[in-house]
C-alpha beads as a LAMMPS data file, in Angstrom:
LAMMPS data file: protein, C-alpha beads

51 atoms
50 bonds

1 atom types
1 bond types

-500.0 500.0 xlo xhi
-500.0 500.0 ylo yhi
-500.0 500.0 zlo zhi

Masses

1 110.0

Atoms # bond

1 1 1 -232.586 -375.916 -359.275
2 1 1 -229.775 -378.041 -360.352
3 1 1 -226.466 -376.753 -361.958
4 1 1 -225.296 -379.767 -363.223
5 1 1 -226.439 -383.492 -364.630
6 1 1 -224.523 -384.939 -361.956
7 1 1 -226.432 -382.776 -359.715
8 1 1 -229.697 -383.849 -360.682
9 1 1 -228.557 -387.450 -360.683
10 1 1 -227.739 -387.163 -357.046
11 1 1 -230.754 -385.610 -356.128
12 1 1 -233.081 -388.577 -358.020
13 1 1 -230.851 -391.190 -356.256
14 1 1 -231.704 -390.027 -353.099
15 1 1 -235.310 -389.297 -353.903
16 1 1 -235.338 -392.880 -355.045
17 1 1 -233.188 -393.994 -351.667
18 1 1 -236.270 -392.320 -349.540
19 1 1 -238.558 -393.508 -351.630
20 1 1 -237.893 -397.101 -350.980
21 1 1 -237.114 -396.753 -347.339
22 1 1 -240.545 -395.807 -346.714
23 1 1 -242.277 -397.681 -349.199
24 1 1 -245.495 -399.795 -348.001
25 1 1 -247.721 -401.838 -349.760
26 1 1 -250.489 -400.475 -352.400
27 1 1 -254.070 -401.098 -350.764
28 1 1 -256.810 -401.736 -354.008
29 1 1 -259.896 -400.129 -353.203
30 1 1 -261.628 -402.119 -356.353
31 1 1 -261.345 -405.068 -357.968
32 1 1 -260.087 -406.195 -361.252
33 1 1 -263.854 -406.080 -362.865
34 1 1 -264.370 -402.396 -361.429
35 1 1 -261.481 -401.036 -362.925
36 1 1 -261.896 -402.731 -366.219
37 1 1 -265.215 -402.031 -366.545
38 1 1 -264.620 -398.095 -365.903
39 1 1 -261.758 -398.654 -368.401
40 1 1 -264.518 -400.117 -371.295
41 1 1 -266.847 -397.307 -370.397
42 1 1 -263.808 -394.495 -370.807
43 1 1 -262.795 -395.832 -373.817
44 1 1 -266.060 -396.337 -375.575
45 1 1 -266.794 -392.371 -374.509
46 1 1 -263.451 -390.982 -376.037
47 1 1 -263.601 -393.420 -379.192
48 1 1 -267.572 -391.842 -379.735
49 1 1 -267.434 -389.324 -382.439
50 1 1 -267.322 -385.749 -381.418
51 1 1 -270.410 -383.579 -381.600

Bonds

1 1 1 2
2 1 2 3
3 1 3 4
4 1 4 5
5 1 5 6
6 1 6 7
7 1 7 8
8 1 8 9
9 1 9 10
10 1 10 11
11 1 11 12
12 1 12 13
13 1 13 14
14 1 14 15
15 1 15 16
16 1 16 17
17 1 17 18
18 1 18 19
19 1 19 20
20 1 20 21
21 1 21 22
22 1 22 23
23 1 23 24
24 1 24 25
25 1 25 26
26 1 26 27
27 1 27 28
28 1 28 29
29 1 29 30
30 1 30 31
31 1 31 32
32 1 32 33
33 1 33 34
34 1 34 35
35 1 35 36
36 1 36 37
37 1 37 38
38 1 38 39
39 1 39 40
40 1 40 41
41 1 41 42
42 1 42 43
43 1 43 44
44 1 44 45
45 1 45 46
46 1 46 47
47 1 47 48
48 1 48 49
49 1 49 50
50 1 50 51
């Protein structure tokens, strides 16, 4: 809980400040044509009328 903005602001910056100390590289598990494909397939099922 945080009493104060300048509280809260502290906290984030040091959040951030760990953050970025022990930050390591993203590994992709699929490629570019996986993901958008799954993308095109999501958004063709939510743009489908509803039932």
């Amino acid at each position: 809980m945080f009493c104060s903005l300048d509280d809260l602001k502290s906290a984030l910056e040091d959040w951030i400040k760990v953050w970025i100390d022990q930050a390591r590289p993203f590994t992709w598990t699929k490629t570019a044509d996986q993901i958008l494909d799954r993308i095109c397939r999501y958004c063709s099922r939510i743009s489908e009328p509803a039932h």
